[in-house]
BAFI-3210 file (N, C-alpha, C; in Angstrom, 3 decimals, decimal comma, padded with zeros to 6 digits):
// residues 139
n [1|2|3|4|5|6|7|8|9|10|11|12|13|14|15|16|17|18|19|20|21|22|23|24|25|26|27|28|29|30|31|32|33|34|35|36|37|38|39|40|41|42|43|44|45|46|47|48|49|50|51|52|53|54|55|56|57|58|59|60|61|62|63|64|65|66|67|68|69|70|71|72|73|74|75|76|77|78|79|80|81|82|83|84|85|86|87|88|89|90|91|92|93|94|95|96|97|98|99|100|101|102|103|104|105|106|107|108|109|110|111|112|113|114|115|116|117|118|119|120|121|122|123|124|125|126|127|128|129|130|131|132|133|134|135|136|137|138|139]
n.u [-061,130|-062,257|-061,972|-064,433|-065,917|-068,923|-070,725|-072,989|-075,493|-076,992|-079,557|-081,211|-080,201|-079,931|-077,314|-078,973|-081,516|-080,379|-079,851|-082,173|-082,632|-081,861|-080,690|-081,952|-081,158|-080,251|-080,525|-078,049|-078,268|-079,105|-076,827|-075,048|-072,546|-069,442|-067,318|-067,666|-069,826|-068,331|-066,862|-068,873|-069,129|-066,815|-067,518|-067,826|-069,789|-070,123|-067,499|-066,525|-067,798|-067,061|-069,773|-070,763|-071,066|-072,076|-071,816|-072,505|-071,768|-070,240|-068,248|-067,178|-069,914|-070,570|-070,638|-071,131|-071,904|-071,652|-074,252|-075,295|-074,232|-073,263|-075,906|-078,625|-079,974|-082,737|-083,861|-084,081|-084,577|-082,275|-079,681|-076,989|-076,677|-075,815|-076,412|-075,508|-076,231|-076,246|-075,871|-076,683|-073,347|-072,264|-072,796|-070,389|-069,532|-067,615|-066,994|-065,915|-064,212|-064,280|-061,627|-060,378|-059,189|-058,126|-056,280|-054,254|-051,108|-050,746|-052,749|-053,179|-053,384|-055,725|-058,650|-060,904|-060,042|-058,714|-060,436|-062,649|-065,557|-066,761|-068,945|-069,026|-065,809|-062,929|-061,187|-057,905|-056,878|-055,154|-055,588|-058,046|-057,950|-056,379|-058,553|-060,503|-059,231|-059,086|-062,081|-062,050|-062,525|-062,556|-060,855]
n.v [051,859|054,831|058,822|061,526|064,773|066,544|068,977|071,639|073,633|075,019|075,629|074,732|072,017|070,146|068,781|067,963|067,509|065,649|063,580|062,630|061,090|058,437|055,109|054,846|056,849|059,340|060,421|062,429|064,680|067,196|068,236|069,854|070,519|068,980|068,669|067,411|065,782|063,593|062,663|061,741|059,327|057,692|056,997|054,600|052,073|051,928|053,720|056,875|060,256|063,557|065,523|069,244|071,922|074,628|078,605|080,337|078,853|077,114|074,405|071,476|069,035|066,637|062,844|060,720|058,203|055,763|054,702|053,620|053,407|055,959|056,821|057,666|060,716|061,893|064,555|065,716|065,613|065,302|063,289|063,621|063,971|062,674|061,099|059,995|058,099|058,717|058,376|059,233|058,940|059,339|062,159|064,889|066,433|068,467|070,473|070,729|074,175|075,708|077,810|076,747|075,062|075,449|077,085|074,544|073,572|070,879|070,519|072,590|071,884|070,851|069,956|071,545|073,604|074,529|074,669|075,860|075,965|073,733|071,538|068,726|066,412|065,152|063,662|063,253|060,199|060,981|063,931|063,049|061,605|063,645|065,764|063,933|064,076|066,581|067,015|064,920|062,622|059,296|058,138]
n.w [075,613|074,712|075,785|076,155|075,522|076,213|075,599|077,167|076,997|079,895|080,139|077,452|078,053|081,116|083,023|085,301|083,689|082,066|083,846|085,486|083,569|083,850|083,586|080,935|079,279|077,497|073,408|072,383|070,723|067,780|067,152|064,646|063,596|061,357|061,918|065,094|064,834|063,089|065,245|066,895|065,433|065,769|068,763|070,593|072,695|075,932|076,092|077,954|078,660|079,997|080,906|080,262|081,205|079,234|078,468|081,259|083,760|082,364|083,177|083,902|085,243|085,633|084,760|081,543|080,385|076,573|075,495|073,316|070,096|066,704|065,168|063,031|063,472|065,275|065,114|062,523|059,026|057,740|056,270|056,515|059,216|062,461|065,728|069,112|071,755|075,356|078,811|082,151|084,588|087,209|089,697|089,633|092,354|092,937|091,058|087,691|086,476|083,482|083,662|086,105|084,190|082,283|083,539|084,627|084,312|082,190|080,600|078,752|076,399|075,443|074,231|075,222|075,617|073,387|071,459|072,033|071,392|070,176|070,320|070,698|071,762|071,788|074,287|076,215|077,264|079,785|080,478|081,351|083,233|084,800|085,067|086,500|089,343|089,268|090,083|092,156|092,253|091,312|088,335]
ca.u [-062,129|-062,177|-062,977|-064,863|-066,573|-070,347|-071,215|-074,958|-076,144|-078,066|-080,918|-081,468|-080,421|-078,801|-076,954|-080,633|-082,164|-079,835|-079,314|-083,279|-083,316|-081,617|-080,541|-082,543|-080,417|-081,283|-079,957|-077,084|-078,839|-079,310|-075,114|-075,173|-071,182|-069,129|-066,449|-068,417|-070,415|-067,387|-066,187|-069,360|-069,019|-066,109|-067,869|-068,437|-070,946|-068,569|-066,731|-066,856|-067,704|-067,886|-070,721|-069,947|-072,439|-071,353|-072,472|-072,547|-071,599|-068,341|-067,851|-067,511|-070,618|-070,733|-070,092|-071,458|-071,744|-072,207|-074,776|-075,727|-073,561|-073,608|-077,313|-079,076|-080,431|-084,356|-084,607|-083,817|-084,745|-080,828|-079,000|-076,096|-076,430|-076,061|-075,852|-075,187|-077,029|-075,995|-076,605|-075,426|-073,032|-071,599|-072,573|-069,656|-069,604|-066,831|-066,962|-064,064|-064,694|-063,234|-060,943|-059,472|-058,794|-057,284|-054,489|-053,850|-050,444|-050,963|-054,283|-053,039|-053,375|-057,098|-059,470|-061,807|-059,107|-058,134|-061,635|-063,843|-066,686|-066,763|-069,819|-068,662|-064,490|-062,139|-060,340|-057,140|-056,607|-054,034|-056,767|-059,326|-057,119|-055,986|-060,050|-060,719|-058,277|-059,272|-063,110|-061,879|-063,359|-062,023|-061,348]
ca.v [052,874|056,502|059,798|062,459|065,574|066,729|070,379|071,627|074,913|073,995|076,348|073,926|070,218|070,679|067,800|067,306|066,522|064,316|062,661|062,391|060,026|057,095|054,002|054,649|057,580|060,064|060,894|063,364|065,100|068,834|068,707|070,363|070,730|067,853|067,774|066,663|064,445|062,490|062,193|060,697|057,954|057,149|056,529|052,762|051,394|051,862|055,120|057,737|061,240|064,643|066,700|070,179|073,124|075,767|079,698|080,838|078,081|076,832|073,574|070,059|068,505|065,355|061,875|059,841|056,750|055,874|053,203|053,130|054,449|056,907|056,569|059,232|062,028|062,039|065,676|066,441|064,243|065,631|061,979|064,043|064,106|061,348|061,043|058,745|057,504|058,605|058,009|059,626|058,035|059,815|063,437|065,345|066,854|069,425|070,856|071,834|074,610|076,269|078,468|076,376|073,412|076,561|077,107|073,586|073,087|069,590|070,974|073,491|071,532|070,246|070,635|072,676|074,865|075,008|074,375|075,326|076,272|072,516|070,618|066,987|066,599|063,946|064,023|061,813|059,436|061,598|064,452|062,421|061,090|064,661|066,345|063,495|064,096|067,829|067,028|064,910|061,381|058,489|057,727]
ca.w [075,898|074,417|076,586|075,401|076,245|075,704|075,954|076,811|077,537|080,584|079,734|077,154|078,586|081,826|084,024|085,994|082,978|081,714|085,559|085,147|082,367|084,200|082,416|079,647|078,718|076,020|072,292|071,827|069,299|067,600|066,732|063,326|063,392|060,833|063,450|066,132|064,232|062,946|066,674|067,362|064,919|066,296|069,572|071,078|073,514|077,004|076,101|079,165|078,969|080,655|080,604|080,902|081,172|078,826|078,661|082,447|084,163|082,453|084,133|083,939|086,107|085,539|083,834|081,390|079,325|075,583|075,315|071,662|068,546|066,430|064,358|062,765|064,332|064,708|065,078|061,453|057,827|056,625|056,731|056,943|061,036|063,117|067,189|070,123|073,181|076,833|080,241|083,342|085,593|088,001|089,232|089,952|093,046|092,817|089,513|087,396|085,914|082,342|084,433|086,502|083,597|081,369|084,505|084,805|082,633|081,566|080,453|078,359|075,485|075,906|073,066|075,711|075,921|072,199|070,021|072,828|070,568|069,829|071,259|071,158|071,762|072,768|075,589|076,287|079,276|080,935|080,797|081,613|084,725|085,758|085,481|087,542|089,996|089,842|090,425|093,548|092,085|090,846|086,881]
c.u [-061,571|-063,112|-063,983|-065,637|-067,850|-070,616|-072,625|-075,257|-077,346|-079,495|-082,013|-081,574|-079,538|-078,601|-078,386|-081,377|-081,394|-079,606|-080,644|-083,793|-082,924|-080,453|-080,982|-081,390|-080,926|-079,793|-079,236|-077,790|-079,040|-077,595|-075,063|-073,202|-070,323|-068,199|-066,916|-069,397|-069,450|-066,703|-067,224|-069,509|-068,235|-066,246|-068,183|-068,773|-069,722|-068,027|-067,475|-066,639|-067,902|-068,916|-070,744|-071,180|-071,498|-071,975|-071,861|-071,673|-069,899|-067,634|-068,307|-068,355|-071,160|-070,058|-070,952|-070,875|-072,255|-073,100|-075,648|-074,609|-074,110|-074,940|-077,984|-080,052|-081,795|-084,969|-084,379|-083,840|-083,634|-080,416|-077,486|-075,567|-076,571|-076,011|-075,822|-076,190|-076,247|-076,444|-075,756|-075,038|-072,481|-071,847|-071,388|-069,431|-068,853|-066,768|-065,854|-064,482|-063,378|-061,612|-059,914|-058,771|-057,604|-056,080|-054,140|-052,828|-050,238|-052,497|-054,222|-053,528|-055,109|-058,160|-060,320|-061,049|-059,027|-059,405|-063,168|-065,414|-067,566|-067,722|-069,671|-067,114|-063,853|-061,370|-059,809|-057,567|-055,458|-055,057|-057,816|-058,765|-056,746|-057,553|-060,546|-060,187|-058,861|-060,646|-063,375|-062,785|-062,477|-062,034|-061,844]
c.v [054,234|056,950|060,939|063,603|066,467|068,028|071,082|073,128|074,524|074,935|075,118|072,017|070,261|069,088|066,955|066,332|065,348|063,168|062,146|061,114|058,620|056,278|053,981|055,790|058,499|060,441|062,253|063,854|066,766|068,930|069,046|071,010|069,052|067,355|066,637|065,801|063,026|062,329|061,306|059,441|057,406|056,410|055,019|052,556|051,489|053,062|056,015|059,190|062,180|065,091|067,813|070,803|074,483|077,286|080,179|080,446|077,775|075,871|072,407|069,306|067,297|064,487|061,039|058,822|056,575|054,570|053,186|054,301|054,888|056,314|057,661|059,724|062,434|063,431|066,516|065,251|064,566|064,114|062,399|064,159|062,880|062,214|059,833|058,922|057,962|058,341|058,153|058,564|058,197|061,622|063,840|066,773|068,356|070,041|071,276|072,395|075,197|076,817|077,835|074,791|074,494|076,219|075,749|073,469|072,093|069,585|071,672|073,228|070,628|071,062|071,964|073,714|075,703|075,373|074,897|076,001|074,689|072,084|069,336|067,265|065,284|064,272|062,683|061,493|060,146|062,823|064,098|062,082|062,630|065,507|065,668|063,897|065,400|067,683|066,144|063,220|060,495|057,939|056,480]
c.w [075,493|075,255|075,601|076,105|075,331|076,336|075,690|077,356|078,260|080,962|078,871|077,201|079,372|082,546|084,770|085,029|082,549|083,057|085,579|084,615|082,673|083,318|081,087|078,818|077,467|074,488|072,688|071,073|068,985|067,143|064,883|062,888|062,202|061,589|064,140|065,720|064,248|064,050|066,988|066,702|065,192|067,798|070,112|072,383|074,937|077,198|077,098|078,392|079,868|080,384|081,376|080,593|080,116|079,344|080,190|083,163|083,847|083,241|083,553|085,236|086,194|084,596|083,282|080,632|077,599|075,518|074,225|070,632|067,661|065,101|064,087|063,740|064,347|064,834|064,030|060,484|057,310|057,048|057,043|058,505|061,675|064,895|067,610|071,183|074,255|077,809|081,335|084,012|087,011|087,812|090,005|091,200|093,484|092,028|089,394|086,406|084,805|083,033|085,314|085,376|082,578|082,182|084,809|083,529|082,105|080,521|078,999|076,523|075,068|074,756|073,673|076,014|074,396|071,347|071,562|072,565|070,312|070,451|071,674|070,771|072,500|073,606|075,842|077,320|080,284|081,140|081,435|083,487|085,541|085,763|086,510|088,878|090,795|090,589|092,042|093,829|091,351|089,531|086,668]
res [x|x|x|x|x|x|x|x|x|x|x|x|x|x|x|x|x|x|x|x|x|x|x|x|x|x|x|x|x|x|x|x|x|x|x|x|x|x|x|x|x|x|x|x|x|x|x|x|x|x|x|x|x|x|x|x|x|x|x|x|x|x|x|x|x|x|x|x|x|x|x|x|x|x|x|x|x|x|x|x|x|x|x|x|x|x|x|x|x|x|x|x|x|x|x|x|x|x|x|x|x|x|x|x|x|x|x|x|x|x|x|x|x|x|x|x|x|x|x|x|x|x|x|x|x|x|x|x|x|x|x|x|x|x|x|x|x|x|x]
***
């Protein structure tokens, strides 16, 4: 299993909505970056992410799931874009926000630290194990 982390300006698709959609889960979609594209092809059916609120907010508020790989992107005819499928799994009750994942020094090295412009990002298992930790839930 690979982690990863999904960043939404929750003006536009916030934690609710995505907590909303259930099982059915909704498309990743609108990522117009090649980075974060080619992270999500790397994605497989299983893989856990955060979902973080960017802008205001600045926090990791939840967790989901990938349950379909990366397939093109129906909100654009470029074939150049693909996305993935999610579906919440866990909301996160504590949040960890930018600020405190920055002062964490195991952290220091954390794409949302380094690239954090980035909308889709991987995140190891020792990250993944210490956000947990911070948010006060179990990886």
């Amino acid at each position: 299993m690979q982690y990863w982390l999904f960043k939404s300006e929750p003006e536009t698709w916030s934690w609710s909505d995505q907590w909303a959609k259930g099982d059915e889960g909704e498309e990743w979609n609108g990522v117009r970056n090649y980075q974060a594209r080619n992270f999500m092809r790397q994605m497989r059916i299983g893989d856990r992410g955060f979902f973080y609120h960017s802008q205001k907010e600045k926090a990791i508020v939840g967790i989901v799931e990938v349950i379909a790989t990366s397939h093109p992107d129906r909100t654009t005819d470029d074939p150049r874009w693909d996305c993935v499928d999610i579906k919440s799994i866990t909301k996160i009750e504590r949040a960890v926000t930018l600020e405190e994942i920055k002062s964490h020094p195991e952290l220091t090295g954390m794409a949302l630290v380094k690239n954090p412009r980035l909308s889709v990002q991987p995140v190891t298992p020792n990250e993944w194990a210490i956000v947990c930790k911070l948010a006060q839930i179990t990886p």
